[in-house]
Each structure stands twice: as C-alpha cells, then as structure tokens.
N, C-alpha and C positions, 0 to 999 in steps of 0.2 A: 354796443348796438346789437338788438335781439336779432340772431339769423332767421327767425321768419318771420309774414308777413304779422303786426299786433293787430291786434281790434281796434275798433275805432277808440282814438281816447277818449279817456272818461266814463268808458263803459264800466261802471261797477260792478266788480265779480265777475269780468270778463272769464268764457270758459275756454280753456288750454284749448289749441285746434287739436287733432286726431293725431300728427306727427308731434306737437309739440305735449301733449300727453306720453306719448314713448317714450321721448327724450327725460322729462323728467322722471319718469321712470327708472331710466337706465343712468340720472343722477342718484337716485336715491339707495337703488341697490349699492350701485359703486362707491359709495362713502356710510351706506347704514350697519358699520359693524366698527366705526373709526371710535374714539373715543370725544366725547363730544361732539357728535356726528351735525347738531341740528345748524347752527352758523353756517357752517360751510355749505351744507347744504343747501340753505336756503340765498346765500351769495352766489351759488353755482346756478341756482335757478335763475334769478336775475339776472344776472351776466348773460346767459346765455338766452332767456326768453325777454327781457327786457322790464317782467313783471314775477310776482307770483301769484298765480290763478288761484282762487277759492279751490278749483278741485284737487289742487296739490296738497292740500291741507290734512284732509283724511287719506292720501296715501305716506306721506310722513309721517303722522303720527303714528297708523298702523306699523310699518316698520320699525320706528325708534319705540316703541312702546310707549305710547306717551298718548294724550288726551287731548283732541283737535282744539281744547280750548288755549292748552299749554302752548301748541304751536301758532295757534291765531296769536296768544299772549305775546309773545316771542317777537313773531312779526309786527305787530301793533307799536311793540316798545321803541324796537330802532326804526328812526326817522330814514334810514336808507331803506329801506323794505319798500317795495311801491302792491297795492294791490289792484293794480289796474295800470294798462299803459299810460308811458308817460307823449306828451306831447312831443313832437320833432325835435324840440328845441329842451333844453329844462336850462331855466335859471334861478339860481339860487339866492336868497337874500341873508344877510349875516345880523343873525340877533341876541347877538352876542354884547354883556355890556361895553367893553369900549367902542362899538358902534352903534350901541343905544344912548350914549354920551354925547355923541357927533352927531345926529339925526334918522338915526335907521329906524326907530319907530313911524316915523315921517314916509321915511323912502318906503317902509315896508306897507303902509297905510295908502300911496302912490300908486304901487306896484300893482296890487289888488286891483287899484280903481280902473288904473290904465290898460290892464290887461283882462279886467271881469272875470274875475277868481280869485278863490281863497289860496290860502296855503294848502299844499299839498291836492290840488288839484290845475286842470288843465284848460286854457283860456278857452272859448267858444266856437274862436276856429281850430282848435286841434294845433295848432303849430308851437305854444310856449305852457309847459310846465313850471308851478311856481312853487319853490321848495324853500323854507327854512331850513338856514345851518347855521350850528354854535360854536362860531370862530374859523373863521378862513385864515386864520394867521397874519391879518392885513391888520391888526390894532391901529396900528401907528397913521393907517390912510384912510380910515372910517369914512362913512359908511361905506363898505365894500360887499359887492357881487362877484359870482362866478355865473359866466353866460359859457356854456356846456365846458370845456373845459379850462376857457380863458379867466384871471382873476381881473377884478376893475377897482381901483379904489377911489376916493373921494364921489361916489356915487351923489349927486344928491338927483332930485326927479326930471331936469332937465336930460340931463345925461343916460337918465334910465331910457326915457322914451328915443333916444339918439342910439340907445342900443338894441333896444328890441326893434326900430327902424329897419335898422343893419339886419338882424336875423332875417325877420319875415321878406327882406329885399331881395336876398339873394344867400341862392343856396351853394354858392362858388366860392364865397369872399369870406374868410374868417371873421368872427365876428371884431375882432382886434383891427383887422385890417378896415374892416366896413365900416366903423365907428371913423376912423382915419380920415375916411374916406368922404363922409356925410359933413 
C-alpha cells in the first residue's frame, strides 16, 4: 500500500506529488551505486509509492547512466511495473495455459466486460484494478484469480462477479470472507 495519498486512478503519467519526488529520490541515491541497481529500484519505488511516475524516469536514468528509453524499456517489460495508480482493489486473472484449458480466456473476456476495463488498467469507479498474471500456481483449480492478496480457484464468471460483489461492499470484510458471506 503506497504511504501517500495516489492520484486519481487511471490518470496516465500521473506526476510524483512534491514529497513523493524526494522520496524517490532518496530511493534512488541509496541503491544507484549497487550492482544491478535498476530492479530493485524500481520495486522500491512501487512498494513504496504504489506506481512509478513518468518523472522518475529521467532521474534514474540520469544516475544509473542509462537512457530513459532503457528504463521506460525495463518498466514496460515486467507486467508488475504499474505506470499509474492502481485502483483500491487490484485483481488479477491467470492466463496462463492450464487455465486457458479450463475457461480463463472466457473468465478473462467476463472480467473486462464486467468491470469495463482492459487489462492492466482501472475500472471507471476507481475501485478494481484488472491485471494479467502467468500462473498463480493454481493449475490443478483453473481458472483461478488473486482478488488483492487472496487466491480463488475454479473461477468461472458467476463467481467473478460474487467477488468483486464482496470488494466494492465492503471495505472491512476480507474479500475470502465476503464471497462466504454473499
């Protein structure tokens, strides 16, 4: 969870606020002399801002010696990178094939409609991030979800919408529990 407050989701190139520019700052000095500097750094921004801001871009590169295009590349590549906040919620769908074998093309084709967003952006109220991951280790219980850090298997879209239910209901009740509970 980012310690301050993010920008609205979905805002594209959202820019760093005034503290959260220091802060990554004072990431990037403290790990630009490590070997292999740029991962970690850029997990340390996330972690800690919940995104990485377009303006962080040209001050890593400046210090790693490296070429903002190297470091956009970098970010671009791994699907865990976000360049903008994510929504309250982030769930994730598995498309991966032993649950492209059981229906997750299906679920992941649902997910979208039910939530009006693509992958790797943020539904229209702000509340449910919708992420692609390759393999949650659920093979055997396809199609399977992670709804923020809970895993769900046998997904199919009944069950999706019985979970995202749960999220946007209430922000007390785990999403495990609220599914239970609906």
């Amino acid at each position: 969870m980012p310690d301050i407050a993010p920008h609205a989701p979905g805002a594209a190139g959202a820019p760093a606020a005034p503290d959260a520019a220091a802060r990554i700052a004072g990431i990037v000095a403290a790990r630009q002399h490590m070997p292999g500097a740029l991962l970690p750094i850029l997990h340390e921004i996330q972690d800690t801002q919940g995104f990485i801001p377009d303006t962080a871009v040209p001050l890593i590169a400046r210090a790693l010696n490296l070429s903002r295009a190297e470091v956009h590349g970098v970010i671009t590549f791994y699907h865990h990178f976000r360049q903008q906040p994510a929504g309250r919620h982030v769930v994730q769908v598995c498309r991966a094939e032993a649950c492209q074998a059981v229906g997750a093309e299906a679920l992941a084709a649902h997910a979208q409609r039910a939530l009006g967003c693509s992958f790797h952006e943020t539904s229209p109220d702000g509340q449910v991030t919708l992420e692609p991951v390759y393999c949650l280790g659920q093979c055997a219980c396809g199609p399977a979800v992670m709804v923020g850090e809970q895993l769900h298997g046998y997904v199919d879209a009944a069950r999706f919408d019985t979970l995202v239910r749960a999220l946007r209901a209430s922000t007390t009740t785990s999403p495990a529990n609220a599914e239970a509970q609906a």
